[in-house]
C-alpha positions in Angstrom: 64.7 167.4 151.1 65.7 163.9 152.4 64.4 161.2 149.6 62.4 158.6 150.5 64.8 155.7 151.5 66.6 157.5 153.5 63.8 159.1 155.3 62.8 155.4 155.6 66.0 154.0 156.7 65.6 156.8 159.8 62.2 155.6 160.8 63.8 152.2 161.1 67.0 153.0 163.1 63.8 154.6 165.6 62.3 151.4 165.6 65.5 149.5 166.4 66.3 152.3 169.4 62.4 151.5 170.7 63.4 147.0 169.9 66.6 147.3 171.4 65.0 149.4 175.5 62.4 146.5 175.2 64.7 143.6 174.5 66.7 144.7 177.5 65.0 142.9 180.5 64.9 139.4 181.0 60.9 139.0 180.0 61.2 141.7 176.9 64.2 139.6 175.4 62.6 136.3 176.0 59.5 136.8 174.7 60.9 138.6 171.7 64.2 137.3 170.5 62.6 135.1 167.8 59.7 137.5 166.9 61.5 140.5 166.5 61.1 139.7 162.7 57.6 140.6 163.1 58.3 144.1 164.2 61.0 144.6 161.4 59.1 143.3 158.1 56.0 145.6 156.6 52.9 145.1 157.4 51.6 143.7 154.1 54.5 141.0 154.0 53.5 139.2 156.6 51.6 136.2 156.9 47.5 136.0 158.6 49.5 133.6 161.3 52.3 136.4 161.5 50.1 139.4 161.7 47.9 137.4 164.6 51.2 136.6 166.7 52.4 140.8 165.8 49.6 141.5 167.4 49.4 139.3 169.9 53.3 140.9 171.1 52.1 144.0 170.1 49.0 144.0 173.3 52.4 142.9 175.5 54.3 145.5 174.0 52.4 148.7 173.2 55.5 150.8 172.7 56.8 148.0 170.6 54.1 148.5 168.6 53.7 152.0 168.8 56.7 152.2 167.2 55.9 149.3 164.5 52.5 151.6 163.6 54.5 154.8 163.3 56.8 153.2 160.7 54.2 152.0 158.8 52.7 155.0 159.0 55.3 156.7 157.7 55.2 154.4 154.2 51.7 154.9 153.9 52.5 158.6 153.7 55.1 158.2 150.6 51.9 156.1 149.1 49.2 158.6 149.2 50.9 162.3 149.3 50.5 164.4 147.0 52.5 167.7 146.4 49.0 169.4 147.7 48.6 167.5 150.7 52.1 166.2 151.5 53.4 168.8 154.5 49.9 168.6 156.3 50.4 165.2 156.0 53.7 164.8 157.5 53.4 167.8 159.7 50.4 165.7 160.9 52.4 162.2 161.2 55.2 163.9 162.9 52.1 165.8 165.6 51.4 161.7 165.9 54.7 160.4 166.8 55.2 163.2 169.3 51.7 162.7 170.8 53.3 158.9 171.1 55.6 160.3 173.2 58.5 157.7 172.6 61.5 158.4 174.5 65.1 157.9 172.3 63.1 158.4 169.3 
């Protein structure tokens, strides 16, 4: 079983893939070369005015965000598992990123 950093550290390479195809064309790299930081921090890190301009980018960017939500799904999971409910729970969050349908990820 992969412990929890690590399993983390994989969600975030999947985010970076998912940052890097949007940051590609002229408009995507524009827009978020000096916001990316909102995409990479956790949810509860960031600021009212940082969360408003996430989600702001995030309506511009749905697979951007997609992809930020999954992640932070993901640490919810290590929060509330249990060992009762933990592989419905995952076996449910990985049924959510494939329903995503994220290409690369």
């Amino acid at each position: 079983m992969a412990d929890h950093v690590h399993v983390i550290q994989h969600v975030g390479k999947a985010v970076k893939k998912v940052i890097g195809r949007c940051t590609r064309s002229a408009a995507g790299k524009q827009t978020l070369d000096s916001q990316l930081h909102l995409f990479l921090r956790n949810q509860e890190d960031l600021s009212a005015e940082e969360e408003q301009a996430r989600a702001s980018l995030a309506q511009a960017f749905p697979e951007f965000n997609a992809a930020w939500q999954l992640k932070e799904d993901s640490r919810t999971w290590y929060v509330i598992a249990s060992a009762q409910t933990a592989v419905a729970q995952l076996d449910a969050w990985i049924a959510h990123v494939n329903q995503k349908g994220l290409p690369g990820v």
